[in-house]
mmCIF file of the N, C-alpha and C atoms, coordinates in Angstrom:
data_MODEL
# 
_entry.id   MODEL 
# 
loop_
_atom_site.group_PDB 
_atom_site.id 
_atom_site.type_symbol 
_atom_site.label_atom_id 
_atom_site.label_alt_id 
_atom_site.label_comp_id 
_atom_site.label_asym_id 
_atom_site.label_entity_id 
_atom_site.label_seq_id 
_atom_site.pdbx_PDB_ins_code 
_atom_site.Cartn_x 
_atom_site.Cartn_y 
_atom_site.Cartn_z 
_atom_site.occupancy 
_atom_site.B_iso_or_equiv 
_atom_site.pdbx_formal_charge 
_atom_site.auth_seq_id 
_atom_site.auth_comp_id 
_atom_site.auth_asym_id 
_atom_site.auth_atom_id 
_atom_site.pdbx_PDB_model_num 
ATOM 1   N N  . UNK A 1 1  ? 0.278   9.424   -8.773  1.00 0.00 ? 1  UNK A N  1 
ATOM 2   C CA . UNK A 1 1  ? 0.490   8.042   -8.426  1.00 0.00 ? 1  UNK A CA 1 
ATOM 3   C C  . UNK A 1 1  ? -0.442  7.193   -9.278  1.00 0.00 ? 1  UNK A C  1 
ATOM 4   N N  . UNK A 1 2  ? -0.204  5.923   -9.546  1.00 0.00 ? 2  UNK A N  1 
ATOM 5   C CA . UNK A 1 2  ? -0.725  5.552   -10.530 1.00 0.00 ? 2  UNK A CA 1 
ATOM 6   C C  . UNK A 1 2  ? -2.198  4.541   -9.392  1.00 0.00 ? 2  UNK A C  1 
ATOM 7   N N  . UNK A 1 3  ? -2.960  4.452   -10.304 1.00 0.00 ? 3  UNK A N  1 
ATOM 8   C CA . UNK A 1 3  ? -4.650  3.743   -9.758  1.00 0.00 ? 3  UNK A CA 1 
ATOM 9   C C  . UNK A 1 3  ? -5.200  4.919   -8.534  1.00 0.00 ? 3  UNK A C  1 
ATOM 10  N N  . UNK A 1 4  ? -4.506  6.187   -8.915  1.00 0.00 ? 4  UNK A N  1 
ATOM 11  C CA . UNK A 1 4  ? -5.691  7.097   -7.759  1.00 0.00 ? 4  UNK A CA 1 
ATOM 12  C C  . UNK A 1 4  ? -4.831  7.424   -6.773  1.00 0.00 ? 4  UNK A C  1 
ATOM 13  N N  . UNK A 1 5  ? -3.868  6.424   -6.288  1.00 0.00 ? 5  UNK A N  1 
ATOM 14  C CA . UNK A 1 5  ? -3.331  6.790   -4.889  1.00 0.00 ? 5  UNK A CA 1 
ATOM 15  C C  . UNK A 1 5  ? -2.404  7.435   -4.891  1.00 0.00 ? 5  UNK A C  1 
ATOM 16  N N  . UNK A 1 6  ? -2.384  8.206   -3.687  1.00 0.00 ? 6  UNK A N  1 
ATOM 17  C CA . UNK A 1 6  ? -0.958  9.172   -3.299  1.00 0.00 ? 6  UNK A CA 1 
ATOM 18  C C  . UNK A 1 6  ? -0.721  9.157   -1.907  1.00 0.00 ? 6  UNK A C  1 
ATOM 19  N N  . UNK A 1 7  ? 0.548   9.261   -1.437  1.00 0.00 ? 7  UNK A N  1 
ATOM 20  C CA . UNK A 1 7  ? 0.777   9.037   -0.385  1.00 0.00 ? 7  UNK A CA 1 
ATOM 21  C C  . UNK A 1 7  ? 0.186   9.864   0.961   1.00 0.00 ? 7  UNK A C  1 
ATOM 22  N N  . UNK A 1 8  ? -0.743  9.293   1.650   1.00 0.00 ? 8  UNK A N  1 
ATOM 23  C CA . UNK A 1 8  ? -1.245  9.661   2.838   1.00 0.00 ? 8  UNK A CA 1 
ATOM 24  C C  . UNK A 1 8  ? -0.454  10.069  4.012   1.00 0.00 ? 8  UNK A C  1 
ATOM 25  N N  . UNK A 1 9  ? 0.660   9.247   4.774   1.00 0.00 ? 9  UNK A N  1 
ATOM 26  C CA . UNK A 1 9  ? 1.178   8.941   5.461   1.00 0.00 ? 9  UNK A CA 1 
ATOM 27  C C  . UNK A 1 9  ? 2.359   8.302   5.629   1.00 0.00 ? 9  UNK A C  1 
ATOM 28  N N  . UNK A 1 10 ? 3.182   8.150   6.180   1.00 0.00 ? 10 UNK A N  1 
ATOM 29  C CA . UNK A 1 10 ? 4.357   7.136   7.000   1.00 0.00 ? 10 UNK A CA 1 
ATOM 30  C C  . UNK A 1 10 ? 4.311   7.436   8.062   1.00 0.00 ? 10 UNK A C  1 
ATOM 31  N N  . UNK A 1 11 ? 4.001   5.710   8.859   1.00 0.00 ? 11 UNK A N  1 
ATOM 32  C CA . UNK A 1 11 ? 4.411   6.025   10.378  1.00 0.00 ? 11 UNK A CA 1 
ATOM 33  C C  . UNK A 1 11 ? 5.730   4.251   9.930   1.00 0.00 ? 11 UNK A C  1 
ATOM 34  N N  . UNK A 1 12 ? 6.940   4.887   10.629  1.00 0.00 ? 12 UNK A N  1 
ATOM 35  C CA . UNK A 1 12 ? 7.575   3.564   10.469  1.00 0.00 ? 12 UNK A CA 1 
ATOM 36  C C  . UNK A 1 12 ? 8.047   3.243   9.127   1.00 0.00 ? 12 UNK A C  1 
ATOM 37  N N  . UNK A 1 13 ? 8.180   1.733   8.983   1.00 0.00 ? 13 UNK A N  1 
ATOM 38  C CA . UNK A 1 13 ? 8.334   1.563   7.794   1.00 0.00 ? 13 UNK A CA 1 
ATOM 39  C C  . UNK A 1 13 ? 7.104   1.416   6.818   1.00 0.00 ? 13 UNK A C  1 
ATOM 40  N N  . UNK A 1 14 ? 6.028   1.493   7.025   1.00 0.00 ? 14 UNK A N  1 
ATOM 41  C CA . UNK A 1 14 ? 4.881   1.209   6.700   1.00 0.00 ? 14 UNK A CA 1 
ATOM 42  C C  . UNK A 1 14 ? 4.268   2.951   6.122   1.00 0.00 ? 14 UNK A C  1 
ATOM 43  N N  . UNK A 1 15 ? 4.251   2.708   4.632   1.00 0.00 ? 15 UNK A N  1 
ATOM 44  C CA . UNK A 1 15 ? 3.427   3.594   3.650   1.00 0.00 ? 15 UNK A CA 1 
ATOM 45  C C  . UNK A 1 15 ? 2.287   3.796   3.173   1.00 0.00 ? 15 UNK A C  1 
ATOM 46  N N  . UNK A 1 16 ? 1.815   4.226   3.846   1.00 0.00 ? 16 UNK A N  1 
ATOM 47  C CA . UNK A 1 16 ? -0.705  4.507   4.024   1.00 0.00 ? 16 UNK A CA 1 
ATOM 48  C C  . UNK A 1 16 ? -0.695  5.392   2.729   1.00 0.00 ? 16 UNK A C  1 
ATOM 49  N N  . UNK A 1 17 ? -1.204  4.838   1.738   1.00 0.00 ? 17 UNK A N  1 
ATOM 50  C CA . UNK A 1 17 ? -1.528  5.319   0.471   1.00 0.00 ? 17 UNK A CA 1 
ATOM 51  C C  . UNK A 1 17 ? -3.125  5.321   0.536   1.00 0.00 ? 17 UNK A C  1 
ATOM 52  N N  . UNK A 1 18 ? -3.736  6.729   0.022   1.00 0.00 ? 18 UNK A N  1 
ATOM 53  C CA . UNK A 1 18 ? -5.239  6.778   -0.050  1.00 0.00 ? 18 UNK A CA 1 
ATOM 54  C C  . UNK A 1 18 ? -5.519  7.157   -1.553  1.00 0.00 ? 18 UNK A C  1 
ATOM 55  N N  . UNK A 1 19 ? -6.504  6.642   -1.663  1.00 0.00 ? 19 UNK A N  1 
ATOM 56  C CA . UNK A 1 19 ? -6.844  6.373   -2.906  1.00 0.00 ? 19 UNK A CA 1 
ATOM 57  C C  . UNK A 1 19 ? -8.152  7.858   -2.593  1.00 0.00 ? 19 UNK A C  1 
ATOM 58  N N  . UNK A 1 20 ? -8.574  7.986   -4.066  1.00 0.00 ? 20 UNK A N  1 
ATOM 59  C CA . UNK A 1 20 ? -9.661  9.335   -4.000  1.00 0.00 ? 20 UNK A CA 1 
ATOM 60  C C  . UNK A 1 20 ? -11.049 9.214   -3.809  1.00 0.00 ? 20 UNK A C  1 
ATOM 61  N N  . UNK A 1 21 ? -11.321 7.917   -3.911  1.00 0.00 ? 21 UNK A N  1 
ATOM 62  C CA . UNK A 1 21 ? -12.596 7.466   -3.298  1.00 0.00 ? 21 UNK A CA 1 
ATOM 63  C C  . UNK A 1 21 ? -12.682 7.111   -1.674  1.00 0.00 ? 21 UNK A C  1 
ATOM 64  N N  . UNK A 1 22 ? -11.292 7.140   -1.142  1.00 0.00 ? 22 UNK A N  1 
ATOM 65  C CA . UNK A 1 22 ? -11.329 6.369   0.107   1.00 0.00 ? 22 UNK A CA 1 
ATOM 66  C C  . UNK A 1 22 ? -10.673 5.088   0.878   1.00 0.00 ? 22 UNK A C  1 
ATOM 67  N N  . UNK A 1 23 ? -10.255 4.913   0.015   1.00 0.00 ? 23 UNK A N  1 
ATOM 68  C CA . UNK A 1 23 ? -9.902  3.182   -0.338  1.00 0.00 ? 23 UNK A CA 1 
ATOM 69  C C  . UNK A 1 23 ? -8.521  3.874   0.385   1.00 0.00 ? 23 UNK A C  1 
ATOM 70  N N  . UNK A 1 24 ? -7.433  2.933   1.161   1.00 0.00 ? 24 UNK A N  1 
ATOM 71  C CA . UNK A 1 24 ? -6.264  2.702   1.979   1.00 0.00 ? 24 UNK A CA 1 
ATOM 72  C C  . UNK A 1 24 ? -5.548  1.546   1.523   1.00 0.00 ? 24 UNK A C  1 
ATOM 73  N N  . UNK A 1 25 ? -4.433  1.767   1.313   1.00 0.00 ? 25 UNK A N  1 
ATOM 74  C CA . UNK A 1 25 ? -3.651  0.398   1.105   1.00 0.00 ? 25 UNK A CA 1 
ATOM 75  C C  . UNK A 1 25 ? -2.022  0.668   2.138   1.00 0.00 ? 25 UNK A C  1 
ATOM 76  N N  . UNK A 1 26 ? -1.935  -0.364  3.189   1.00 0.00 ? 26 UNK A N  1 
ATOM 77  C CA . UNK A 1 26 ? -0.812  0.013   3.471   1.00 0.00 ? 26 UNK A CA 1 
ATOM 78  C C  . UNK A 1 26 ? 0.351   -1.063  3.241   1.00 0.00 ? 26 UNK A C  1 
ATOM 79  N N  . UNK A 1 27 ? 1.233   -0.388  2.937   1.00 0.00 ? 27 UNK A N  1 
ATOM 80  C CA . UNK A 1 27 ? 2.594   -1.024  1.997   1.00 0.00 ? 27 UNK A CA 1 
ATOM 81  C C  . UNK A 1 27 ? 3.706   -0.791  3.089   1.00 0.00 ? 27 UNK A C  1 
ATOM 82  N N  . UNK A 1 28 ? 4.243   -1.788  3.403   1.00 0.00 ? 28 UNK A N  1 
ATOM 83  C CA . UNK A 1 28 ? 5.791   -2.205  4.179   1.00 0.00 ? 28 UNK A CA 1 
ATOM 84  C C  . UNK A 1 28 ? 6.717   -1.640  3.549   1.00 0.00 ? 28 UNK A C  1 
ATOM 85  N N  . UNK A 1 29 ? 7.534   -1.230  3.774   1.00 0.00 ? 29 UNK A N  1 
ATOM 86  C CA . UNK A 1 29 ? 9.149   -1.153  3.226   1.00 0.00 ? 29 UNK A CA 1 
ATOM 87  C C  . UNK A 1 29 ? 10.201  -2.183  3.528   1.00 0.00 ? 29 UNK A C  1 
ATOM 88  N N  . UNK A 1 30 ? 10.356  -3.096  3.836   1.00 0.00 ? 30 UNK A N  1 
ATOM 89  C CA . UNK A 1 30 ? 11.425  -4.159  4.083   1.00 0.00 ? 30 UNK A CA 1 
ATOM 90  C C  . UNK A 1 30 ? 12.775  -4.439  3.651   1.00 0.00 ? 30 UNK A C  1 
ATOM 91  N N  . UNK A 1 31 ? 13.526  -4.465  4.402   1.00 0.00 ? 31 UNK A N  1 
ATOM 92  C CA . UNK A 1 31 ? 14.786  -4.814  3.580   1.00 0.00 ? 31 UNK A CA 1 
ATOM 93  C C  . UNK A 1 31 ? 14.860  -5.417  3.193   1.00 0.00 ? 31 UNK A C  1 
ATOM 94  N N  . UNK A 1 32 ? 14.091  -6.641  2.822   1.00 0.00 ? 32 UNK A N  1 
ATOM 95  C CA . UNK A 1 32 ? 14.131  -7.649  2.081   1.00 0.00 ? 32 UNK A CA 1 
ATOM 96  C C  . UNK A 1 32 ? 13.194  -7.900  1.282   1.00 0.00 ? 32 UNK A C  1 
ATOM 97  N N  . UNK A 1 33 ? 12.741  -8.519  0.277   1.00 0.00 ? 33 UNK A N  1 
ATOM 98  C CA . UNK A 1 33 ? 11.428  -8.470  -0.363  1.00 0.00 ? 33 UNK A CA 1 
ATOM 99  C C  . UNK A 1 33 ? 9.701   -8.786  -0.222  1.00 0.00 ? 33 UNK A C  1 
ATOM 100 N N  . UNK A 1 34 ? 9.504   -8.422  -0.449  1.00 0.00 ? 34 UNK A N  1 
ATOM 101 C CA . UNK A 1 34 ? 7.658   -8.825  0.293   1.00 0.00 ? 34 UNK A CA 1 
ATOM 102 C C  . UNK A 1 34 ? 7.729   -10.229 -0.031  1.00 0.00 ? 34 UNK A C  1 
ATOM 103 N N  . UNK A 1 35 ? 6.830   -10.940 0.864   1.00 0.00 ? 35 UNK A N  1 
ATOM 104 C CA . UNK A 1 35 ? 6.487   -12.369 0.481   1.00 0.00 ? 35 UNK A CA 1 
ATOM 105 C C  . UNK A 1 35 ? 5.211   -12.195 -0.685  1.00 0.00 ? 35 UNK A C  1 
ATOM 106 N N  . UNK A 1 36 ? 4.760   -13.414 -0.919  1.00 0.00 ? 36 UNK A N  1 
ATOM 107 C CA . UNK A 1 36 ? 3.768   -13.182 -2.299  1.00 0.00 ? 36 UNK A CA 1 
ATOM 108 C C  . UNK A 1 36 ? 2.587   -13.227 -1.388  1.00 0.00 ? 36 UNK A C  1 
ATOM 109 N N  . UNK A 1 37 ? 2.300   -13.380 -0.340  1.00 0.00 ? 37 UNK A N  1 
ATOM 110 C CA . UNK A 1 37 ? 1.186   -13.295 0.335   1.00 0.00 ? 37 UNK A CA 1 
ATOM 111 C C  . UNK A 1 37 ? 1.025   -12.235 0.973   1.00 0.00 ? 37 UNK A C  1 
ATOM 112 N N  . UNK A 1 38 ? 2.138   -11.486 1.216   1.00 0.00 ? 38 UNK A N  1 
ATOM 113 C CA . UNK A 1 38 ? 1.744   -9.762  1.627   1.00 0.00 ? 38 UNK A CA 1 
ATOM 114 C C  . UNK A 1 38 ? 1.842   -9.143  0.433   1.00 0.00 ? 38 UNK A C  1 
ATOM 115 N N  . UNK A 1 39 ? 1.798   -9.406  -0.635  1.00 0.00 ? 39 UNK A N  1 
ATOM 116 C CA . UNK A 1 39 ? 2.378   -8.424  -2.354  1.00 0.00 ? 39 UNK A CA 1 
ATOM 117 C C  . UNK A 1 39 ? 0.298   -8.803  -2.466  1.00 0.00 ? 39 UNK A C  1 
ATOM 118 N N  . UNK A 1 40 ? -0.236  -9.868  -2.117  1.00 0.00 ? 40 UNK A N  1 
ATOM 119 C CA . UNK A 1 40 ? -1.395  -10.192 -2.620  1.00 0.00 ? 40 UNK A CA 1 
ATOM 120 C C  . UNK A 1 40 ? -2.300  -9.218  -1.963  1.00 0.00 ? 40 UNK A C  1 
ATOM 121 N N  . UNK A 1 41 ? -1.694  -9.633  -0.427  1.00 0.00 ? 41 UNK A N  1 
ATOM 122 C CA . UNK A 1 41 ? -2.735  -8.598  0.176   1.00 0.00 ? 41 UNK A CA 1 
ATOM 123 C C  . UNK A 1 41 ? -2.774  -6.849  -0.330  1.00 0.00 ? 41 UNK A C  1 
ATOM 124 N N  . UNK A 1 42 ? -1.623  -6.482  -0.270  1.00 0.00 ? 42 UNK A N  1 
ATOM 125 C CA . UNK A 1 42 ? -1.751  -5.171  -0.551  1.00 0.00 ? 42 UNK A CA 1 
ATOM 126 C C  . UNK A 1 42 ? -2.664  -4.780  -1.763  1.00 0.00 ? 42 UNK A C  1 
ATOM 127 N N  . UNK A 1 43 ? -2.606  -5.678  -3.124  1.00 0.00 ? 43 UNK A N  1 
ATOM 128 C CA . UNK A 1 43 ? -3.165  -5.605  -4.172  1.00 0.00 ? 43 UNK A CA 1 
ATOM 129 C C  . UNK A 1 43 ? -4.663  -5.704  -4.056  1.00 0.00 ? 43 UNK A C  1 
ATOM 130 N N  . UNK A 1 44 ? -5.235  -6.903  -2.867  1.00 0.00 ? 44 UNK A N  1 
ATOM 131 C CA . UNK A 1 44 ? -6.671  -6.745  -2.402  1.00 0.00 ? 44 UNK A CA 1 
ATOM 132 C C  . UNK A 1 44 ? -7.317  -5.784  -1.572  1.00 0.00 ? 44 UNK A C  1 
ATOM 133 N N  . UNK A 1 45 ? -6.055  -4.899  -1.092  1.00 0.00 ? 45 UNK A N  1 
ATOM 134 C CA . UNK A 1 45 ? -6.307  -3.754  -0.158  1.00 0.00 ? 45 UNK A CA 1 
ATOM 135 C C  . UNK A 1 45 ? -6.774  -2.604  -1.135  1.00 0.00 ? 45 UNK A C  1 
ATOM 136 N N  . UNK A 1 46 ? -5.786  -2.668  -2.250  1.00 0.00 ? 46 UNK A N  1 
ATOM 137 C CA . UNK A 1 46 ? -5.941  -1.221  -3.434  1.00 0.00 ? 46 UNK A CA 1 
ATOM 138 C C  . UNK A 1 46 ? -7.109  -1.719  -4.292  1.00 0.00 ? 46 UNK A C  1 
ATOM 139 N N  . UNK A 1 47 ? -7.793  -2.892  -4.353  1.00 0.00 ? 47 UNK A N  1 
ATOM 140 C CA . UNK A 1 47 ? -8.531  -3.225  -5.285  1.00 0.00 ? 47 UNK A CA 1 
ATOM 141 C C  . UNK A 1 47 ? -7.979  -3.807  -6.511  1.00 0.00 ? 47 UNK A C  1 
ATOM 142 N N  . UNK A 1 48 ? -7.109  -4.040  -6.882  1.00 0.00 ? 48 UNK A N  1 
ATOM 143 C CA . UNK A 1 48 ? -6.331  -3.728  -8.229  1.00 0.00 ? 48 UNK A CA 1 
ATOM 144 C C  . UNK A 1 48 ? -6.087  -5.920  -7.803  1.00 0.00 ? 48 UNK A C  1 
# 
């Protein structure tokens, strides 16, 4: 997976990616597209 992470988990629609230092980012699946304010957060979650 690219920046470290690989998939941890699914509970739901929601995808818990852990990174190898520790770091968590969890990512929605939606049928519709992320808003730009959850696309931001996730990106401040992974660090990136």
């Amino acid at each position: 997976m690219k920046a470290g992470f690989t998939l941890d988990r699914v509970k739901g629609c929601h995808h818990i990616y852990k990174h190898t230092r520790g770091k968590r980012a969890v990512v929605p699946h939606p049928k519709k597209d992320l808003p730009k304010g959850t696309y931001h957060s996730i990106l401040k979650q992974a660090g990136i």
